[in-house]
DOROBA-735724 format. One record per residue: residue in three letters; y, z, x of N, C-alpha, C in turn. Coordinates in steps of 0.2 Angstrom, whole numbers, plus 5000, padded with zeros to 4 digits. Example, Ala and Ser with C-alpha at 12.3 -4.5 7.8 and 13.67 -1.06 7.14 Angstrom:
// DOROBA-735724
ALA497250395066497850395062498450395066
SER498950355064499550365068500050395064
***
This chain:
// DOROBA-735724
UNK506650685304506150665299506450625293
UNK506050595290506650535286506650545280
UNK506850545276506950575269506250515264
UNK505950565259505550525254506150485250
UNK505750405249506250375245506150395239
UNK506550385234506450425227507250395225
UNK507150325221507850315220507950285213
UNK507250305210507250295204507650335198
UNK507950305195508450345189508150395186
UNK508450435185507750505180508450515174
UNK508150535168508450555164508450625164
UNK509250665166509250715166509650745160
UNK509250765155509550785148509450865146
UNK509450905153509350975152510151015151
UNK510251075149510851085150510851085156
UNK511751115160511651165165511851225163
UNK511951275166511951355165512751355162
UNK513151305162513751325156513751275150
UNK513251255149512851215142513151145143
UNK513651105145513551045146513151015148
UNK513050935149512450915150512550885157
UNK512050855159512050835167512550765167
UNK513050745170513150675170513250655177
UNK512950665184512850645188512350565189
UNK512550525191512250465191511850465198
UNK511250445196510850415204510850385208
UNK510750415213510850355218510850285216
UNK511250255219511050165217510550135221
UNK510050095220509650065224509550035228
UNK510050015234509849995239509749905242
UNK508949925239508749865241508249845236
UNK507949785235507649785229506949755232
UNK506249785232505649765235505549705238
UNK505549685232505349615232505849555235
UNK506549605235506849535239507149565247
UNK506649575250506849625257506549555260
UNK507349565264507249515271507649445269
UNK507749445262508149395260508049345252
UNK508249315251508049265245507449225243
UNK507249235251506749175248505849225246
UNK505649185244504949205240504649235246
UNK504249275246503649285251503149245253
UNK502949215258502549185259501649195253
UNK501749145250500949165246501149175240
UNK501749195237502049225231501949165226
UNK501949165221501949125218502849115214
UNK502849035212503449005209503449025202
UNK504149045202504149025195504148955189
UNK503748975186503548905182502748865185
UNK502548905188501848875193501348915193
UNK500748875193500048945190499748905196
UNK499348965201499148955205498148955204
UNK497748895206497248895204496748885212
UNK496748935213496248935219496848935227
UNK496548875229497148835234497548795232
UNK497648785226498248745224498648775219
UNK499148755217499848775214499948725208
UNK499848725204500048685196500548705193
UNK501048665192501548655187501348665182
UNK501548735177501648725170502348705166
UNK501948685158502648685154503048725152
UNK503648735150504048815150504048775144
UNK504048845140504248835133505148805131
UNK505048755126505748745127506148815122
UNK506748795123507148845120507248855112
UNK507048875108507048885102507848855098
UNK507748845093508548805091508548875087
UNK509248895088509548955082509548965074
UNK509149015074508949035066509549035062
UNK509548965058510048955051510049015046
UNK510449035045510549085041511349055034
UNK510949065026511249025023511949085021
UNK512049035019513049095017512749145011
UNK512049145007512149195002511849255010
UNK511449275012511149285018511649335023
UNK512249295025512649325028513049375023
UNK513249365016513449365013512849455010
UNK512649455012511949525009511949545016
UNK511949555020511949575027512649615027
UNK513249585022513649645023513749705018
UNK513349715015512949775011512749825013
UNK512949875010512549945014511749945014
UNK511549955020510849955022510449975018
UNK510350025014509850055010510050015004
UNK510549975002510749924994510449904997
UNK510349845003509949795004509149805003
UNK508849875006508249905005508149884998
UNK508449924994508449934984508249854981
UNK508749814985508949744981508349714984
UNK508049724989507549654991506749704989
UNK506849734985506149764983506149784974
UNK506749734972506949734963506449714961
UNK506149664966505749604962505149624958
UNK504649694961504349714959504249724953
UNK504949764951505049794944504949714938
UNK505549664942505749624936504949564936
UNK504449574940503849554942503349574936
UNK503249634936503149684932503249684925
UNK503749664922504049664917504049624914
UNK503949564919503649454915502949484913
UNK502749504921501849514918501749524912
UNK501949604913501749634902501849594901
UNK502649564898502749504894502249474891
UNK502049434897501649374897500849374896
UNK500649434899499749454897499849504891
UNK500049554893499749614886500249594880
UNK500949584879501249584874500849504868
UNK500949464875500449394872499849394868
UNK499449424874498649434870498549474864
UNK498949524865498749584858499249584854
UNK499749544852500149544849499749534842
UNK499449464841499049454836498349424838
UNK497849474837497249474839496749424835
UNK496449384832496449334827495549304828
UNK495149304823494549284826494549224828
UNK494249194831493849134832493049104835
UNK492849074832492249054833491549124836
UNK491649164830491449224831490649204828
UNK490149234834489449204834489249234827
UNK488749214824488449274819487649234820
UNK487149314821486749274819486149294812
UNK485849214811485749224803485449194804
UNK484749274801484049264801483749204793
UNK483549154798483049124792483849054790
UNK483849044784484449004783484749044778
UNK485449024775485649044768486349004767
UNK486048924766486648884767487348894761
UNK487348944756487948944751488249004756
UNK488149044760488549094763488749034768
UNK488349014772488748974777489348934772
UNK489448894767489848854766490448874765
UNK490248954760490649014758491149004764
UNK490649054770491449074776491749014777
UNK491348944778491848894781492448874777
UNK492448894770492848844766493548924764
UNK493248994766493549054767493949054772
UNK493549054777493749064783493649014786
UNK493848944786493848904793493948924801
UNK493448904803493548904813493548964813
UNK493449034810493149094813492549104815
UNK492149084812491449114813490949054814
UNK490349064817489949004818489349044818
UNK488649014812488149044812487649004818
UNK487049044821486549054823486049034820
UNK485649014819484949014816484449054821
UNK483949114818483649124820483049144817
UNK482549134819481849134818481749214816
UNK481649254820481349344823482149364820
UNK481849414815482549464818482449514821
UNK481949524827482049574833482249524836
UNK482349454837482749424844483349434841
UNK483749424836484349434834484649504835
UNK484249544833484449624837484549614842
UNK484049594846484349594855484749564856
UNK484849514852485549484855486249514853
UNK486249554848486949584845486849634852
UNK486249694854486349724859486749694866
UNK486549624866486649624874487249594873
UNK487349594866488249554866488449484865
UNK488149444867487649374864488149364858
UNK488149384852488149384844488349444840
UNK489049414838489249484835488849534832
UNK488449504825487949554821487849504820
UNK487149534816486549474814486649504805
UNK486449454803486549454795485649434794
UNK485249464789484749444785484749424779
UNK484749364775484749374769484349374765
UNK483449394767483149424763483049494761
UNK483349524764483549604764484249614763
UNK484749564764485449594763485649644768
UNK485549634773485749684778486049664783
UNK486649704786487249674791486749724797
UNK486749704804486749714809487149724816
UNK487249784818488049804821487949844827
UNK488249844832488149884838488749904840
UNK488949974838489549994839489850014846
UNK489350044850489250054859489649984862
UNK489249924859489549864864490049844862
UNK490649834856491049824853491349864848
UNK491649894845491949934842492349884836
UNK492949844838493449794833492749764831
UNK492449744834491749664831491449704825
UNK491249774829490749824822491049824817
UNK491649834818492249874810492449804806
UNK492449744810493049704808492549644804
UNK491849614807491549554804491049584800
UNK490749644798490349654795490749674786
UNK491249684785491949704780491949604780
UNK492249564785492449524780491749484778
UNK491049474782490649444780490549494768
UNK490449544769490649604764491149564758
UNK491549544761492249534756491949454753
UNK491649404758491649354757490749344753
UNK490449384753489849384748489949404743
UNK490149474743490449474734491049454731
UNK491449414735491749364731491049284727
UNK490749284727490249244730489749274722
UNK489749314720489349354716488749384719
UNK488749384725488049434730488349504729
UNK487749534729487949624730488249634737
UNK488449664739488649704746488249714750
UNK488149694755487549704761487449784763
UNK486849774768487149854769486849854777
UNK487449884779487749894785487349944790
UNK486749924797486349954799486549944806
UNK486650024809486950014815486350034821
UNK486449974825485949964831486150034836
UNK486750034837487050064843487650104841
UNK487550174840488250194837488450234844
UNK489150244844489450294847489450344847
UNK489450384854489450474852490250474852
UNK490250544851490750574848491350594851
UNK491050574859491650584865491950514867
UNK491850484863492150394865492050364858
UNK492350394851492450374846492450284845
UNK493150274849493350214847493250154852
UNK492750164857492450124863492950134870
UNK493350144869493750124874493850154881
UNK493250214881493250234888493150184892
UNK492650124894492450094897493050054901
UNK493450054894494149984895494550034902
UNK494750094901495150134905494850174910
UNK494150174911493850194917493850114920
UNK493650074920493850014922494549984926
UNK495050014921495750014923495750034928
UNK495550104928495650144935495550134942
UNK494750094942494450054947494850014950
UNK495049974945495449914947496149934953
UNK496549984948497149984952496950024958
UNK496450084957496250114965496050044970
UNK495650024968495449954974495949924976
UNK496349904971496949834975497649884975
UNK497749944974498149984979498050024986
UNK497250014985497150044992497349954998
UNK496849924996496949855001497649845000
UNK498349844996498949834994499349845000
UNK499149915000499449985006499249955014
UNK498649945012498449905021498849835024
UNK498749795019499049725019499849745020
UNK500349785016500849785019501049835025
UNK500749885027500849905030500249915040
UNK499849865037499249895043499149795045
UNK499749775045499549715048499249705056
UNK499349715059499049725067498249755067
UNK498049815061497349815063496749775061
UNK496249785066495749765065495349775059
UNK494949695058494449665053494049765052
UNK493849795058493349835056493949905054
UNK494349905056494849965054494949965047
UNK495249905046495449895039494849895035
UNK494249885035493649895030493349965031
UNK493450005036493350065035493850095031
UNK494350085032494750125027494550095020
UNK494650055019494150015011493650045007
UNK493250045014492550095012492750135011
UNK493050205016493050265012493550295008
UNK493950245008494350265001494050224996
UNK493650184996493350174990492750224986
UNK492550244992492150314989492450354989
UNK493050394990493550454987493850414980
UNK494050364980494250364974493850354967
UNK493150334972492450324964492250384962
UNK492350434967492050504967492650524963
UNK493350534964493750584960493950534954
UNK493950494952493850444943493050454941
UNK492550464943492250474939492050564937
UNK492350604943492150674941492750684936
UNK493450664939493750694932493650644924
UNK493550584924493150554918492750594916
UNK492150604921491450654915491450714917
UNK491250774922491350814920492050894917
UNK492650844919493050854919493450854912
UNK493650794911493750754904493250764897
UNK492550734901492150744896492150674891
UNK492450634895492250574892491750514893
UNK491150564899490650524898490150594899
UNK489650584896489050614898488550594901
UNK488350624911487850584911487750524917
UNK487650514920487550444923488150464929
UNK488250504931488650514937488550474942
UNK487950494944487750464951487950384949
UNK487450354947487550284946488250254943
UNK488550284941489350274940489750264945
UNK489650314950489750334955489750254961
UNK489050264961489050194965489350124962
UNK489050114954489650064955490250044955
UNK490650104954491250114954491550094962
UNK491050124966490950104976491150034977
UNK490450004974490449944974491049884973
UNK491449914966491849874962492349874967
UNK492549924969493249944973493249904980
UNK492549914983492549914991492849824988
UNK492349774983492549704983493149684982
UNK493449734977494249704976494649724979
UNK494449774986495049804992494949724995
UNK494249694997494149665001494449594999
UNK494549574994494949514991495749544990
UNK495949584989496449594989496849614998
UNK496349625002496749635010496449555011
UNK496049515009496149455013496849415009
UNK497149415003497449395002498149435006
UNK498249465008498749485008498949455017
UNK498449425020498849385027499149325021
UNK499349295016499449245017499949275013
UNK499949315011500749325007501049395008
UNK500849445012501149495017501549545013
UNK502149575014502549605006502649605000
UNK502349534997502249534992501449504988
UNK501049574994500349564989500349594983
UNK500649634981500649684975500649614969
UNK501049554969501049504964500349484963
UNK499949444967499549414965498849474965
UNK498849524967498449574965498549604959
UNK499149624958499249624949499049584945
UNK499149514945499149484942498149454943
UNK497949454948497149454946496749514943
UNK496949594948496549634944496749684937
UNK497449674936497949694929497949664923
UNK498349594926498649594919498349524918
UNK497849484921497349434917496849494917
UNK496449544920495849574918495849604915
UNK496249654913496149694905496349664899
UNK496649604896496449574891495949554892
UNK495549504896495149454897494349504896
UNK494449574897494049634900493549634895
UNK493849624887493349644882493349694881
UNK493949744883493749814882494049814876
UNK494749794875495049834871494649794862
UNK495049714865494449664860494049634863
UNK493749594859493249544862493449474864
UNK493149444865493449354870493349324863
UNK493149334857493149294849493849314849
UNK494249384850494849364844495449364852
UNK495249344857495849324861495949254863
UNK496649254864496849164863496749164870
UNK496849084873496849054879497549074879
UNK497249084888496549064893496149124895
UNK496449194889496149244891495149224889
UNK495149214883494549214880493949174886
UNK494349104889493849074896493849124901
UNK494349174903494649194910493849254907
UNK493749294902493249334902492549304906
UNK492449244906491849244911491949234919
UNK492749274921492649254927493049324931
UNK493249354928493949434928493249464931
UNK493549514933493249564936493249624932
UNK493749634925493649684921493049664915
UNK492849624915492349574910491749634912
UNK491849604920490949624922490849684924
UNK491549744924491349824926491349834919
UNK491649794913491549834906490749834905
UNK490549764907489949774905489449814907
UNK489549834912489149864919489049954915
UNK489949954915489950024911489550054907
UNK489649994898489350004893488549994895
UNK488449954897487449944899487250014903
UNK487550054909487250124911487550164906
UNK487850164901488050224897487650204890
UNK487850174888487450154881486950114881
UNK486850054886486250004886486449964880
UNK486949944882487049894876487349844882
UNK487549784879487949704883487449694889
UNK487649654892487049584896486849654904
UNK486349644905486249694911486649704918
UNK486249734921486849704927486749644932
UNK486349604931486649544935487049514936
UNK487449514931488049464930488549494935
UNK488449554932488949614936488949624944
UNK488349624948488249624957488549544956
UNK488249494952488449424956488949404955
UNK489649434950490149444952490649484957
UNK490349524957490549574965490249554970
UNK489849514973489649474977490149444979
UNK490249384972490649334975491549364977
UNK491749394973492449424974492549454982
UNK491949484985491849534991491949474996
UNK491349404995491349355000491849305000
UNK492149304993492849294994493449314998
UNK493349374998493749425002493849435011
UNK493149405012492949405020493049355021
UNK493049295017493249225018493949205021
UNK494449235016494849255015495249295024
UNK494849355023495049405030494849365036
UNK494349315038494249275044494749215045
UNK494949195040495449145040496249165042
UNK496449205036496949225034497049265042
UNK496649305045497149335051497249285056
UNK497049255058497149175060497949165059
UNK497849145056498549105050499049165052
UNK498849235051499449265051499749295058
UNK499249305063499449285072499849235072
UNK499549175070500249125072500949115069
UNK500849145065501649145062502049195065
UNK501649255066501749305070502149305078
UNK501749255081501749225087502549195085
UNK502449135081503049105082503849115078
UNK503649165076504249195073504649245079
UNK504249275082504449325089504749255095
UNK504149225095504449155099505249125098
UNK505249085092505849075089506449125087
UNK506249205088506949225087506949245081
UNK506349215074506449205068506449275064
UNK506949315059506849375056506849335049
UNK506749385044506649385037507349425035
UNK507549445028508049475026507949545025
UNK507349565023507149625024506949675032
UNK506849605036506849645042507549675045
UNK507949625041508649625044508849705042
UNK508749695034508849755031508649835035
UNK507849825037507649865040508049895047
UNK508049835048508449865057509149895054
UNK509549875051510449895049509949955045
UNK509649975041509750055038509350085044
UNK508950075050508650105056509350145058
UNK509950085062510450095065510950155060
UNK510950125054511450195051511150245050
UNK510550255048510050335047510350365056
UNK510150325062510250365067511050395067
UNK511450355067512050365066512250415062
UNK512250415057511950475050511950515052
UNK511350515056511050575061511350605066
UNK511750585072512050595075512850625073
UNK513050615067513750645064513450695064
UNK512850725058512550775056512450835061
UNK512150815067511950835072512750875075
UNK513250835076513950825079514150885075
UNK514250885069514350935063514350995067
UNK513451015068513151095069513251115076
UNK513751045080513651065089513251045092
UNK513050995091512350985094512550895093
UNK512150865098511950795102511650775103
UNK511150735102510550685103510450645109
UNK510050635114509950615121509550545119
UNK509650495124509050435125508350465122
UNK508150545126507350555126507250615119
UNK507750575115507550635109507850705109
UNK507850735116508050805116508850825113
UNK509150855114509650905108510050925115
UNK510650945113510950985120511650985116
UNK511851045119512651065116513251035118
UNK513451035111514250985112514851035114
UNK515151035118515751075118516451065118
UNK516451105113516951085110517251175107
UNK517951155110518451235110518551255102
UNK518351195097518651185090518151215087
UNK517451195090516851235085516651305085
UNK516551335081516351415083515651425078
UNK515251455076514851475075514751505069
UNK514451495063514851585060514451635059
UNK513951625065513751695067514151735072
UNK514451675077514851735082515251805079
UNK515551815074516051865072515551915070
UNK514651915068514351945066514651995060
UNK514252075060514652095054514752155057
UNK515152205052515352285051514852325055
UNK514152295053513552355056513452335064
UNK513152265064512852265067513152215074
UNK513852215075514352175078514052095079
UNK514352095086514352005089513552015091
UNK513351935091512651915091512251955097
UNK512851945103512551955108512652015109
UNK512452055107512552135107512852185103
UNK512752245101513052285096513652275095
UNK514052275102514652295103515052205107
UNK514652165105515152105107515252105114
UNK514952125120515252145123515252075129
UNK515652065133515251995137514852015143
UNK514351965146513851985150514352025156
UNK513952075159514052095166513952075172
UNK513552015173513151975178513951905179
UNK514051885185514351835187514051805185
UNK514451715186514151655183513851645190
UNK513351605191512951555196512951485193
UNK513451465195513651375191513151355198
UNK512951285198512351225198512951165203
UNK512451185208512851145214512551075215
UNK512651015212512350945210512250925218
UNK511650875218511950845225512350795227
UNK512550785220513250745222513850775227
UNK513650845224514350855226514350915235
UNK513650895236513750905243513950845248
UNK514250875254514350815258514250815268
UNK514050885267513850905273513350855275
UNK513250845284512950775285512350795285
UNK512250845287511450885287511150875280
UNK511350865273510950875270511150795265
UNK511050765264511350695262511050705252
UNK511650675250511050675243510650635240
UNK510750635236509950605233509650655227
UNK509350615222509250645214508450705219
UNK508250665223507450705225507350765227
UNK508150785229508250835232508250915227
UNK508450895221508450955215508950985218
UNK509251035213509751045211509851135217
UNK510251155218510151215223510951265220
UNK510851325220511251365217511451405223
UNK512151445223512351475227512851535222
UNK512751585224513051645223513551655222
UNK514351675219514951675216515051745218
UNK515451775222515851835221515951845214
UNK515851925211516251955206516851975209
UNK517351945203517951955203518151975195
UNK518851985195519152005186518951935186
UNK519251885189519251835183518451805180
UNK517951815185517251815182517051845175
UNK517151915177517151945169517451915164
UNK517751885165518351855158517651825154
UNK517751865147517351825141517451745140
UNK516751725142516751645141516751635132
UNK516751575131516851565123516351565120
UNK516251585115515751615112515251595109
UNK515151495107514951475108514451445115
UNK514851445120514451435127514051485126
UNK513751555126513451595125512751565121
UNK513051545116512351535110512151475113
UNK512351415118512051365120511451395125
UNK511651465129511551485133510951505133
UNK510651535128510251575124509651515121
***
């Protein structure tokens, strides 16, 4: 009867019964399938380099050979760095990224906040105050004329115009809910500049005050904040790390990290904090919506700039949109391009979104859906294109051979961390296999420092230290039969054979061979 072929190599990474590990080699194979009977092709096989269509056989083109990735001498030159510096060094950029941003938006915009062309509007005419601020105050302020001063109320409400001034009644009109700096700041100088003037002092009648838990306005600015970084670090995290999945994978993570994230900023803002009272639900959802848009433009940008999305997503939803936001000031007292950038940032239109469900002050929410509209279907626009784009670069960099410096980085600290690992491992006695598994190093030089045990309770294996009583049964390979009747081969598994006790059996094995045993 003729033996099963089975002359496939197998990984034998078990011990055997004296804790060394198997090193017997497989049989070698023979004959190889597909070239039985000789060299040439099988009839019907197909050629290489030829695509078979029906009853015919076509010539294709073979890719030609790629030319070898140049590599510049600073390049070579950072490749012989320790692998985890290379890691450090090709991810500084973040920090020094970081720190021009500030610079350039928050230290810029707020350094010195200054009015300009700050609306006022003013019931009816009163041309010696107009000429007063112009010749006072050139280019801050620019009056309105208006007819009704309930329209001019509604406009201070909706944010339109900073306060409305009446000069038949001497009265300043203020809405502290939608602007806090605008309330404190123009109604004092229009004040300083009418009784310079010999007019009495107006009197100052607030449309919209603030409650007690948002003093100084500013929740609006930093529950906003919050939206923004949860959204474009959630899409951040996908774009570097989740490139291969799908259009639908990566929007469900979007979606529902964007309702965990809307759901725990706003529970701990209001009732946790207590810095909002109220309007949860509806917070809630726009908080949904904000997010789910800005992951969505933020994961379509990141096929075209890959590791380093974290740049231009800061720079859209950070550091142009919290100046530009109007939380902290308003678009009168910020210079360019912050003052234009507020009609199109995304922190403009959740401040306002905010302030309108919380106070009902600033423009409704349309502005607000049809900016997060456009941002979202920028973002899909964006995601249908961009993975495109990023397949093929994908494709031809595999093609070509081509790495990056960071990949490089990656593979050289892979290769030392294993290595690392394997010393470590070497240390406690122990070896790491092809398939993961561990198996005992032996070695007469390492001992254990539990073998010596203690006073009470002796050696591990026993009270008394003592060695086993049973002979060894060593593991007869089939290598190393040679009898004709049983030929070897890895198929056959391994067959054990019984040892005479004898003194020299008894003899205590090393102490360590025990504990591999166990």
């Amino acid at each position: 009867m003729s033996e099963p072929r089975n002359d496939v190599p197998r990984n034998h990474d078990l011990p055997d019964r004296d804790g060394a590990p198997r090193t017997a080699a497989p049989k070698p194979r023979q004959t190889r399938p597909s070239t039985r009977g000789g060299s040439k092709p099988r009839r019907g096989a197909p050629v290489a380099g030829s695509r078979s269509t029906g009853a015919r056989t076509t010539r294709i083109r073979q890719a030609s050979v790629p030319e070898p990735q140049r590599i510049s001498r600073y390049r070579r030159w950072y490749g012989t760095l320790h692998p985890s510096l290379q890691l450090i060094g090709l991810q500084l950029w973040m920090p020094l990224f970081f720190i021009v941003g500030f610079c350039l938006c928050y230290v810029f915009a707020f350094h010195a906040p200054h009015p300009h062309d700050v609306p006022v509007a003013l019931v009816g005419s009163d041309p010696s105050l107009v000429a007063a601020v112009d010749k006072a105050l050139p280019g801050e302020y620019v009056f309105h004329l208006y007819d009704s001063l309930a329209q001019a109320k509604r406009d201070v409400l909706a944010g339109t115009m900073a306060v409305a001034y009446d000069p038949s009644t001497n009265e300043v009109f203020k809405a502290s809910a939608h602007q806090f700096q605008v309330a404190s700041l123009v109604p004092a100088t229009l004040t300083s500049v009418l009784t310079a003037t010999g007019a009495a002092a107006p009197t100052v009648t607030e449309l919209a005050p603030l409650p007690a838990y948002d003093e100084y306005g500013t929740v609006a600015m930093y529950v906003m904040l919050a939206w923004c970084i949860g959204g474009y670090m959630v899409a951040m995290f996908i774009g570097i790390m989740g490139g291969p999945l799908r259009h639908r994978t990566r929007m469900t993570v979007i979606v529902v990290g964007g309702l965990v994230i809307s759901l725990i900023t706003n529970t701990l803002a209001g009732p946790v904090v207590g810095a909002i009272q109220g309007h949860w639900i509806e917070l809630v959802l726009i908080a949904w919506g904000w997010i789910v848009a800005i992951g969505l433009a933020v994961n379509g940008l990141s096929y075209f700039v890959g590791r380093f999305i974290a740049a231009p997503a800061m720079i859209c939803f950070v550091f142009l949109s919290m100046p530009s936001s109007g939380g902290a000031y308003p678009k009168w007292f910020m210079p360019e391009p912050f003052a234009w950038l507020n009609n199109v940032v995304v922190g403009s239109s959740m401040v306002d979104m905010i302030k309108h469900e919380i106070y009902g002050v600033g423009p409704g929410s349309g502005r607000g859906l049809l900016t997060m509209a456009c941002y979202a279907a920028a973002g899909l626009v964006l995601m249908f294109f961009g993975k495109k784009w990023w397949e093929r670069r994908r494709i031809a960099a595999i093609v070509n051979g081509r790495t990056t410096m960071f990949q490089d980085a990656q593979n050289a600290n892979r290769e030392f961390l294993g290595k690392q690992r394997d010393a470590e491992l070497e240390r406690h006695g122990l070896t790491s296999t092809e398939t993961g598994t561990l198996s005992v190093v032996r070695d007469d030089d390492w001992e254990d420092d539990r073998v010596g045990g203690d006073v009470f309770t002796g050696g591990r294996d026993g009270l008394e230290g003592q060695a086993p009583q049973t002979g060894r049964i060593p593991v007869v390979r089939p290598a190393d039969r040679s009898g004709p009747g049983r030929p070897g081969g890895s198929g056959n598994g391994p067959r054990t054979r019984p040892v005479p006790r004898t003194d020299a059996s008894r003899a205590p094995e090393p102490q360590h061979g025990r504990h591999a045993e166990r």
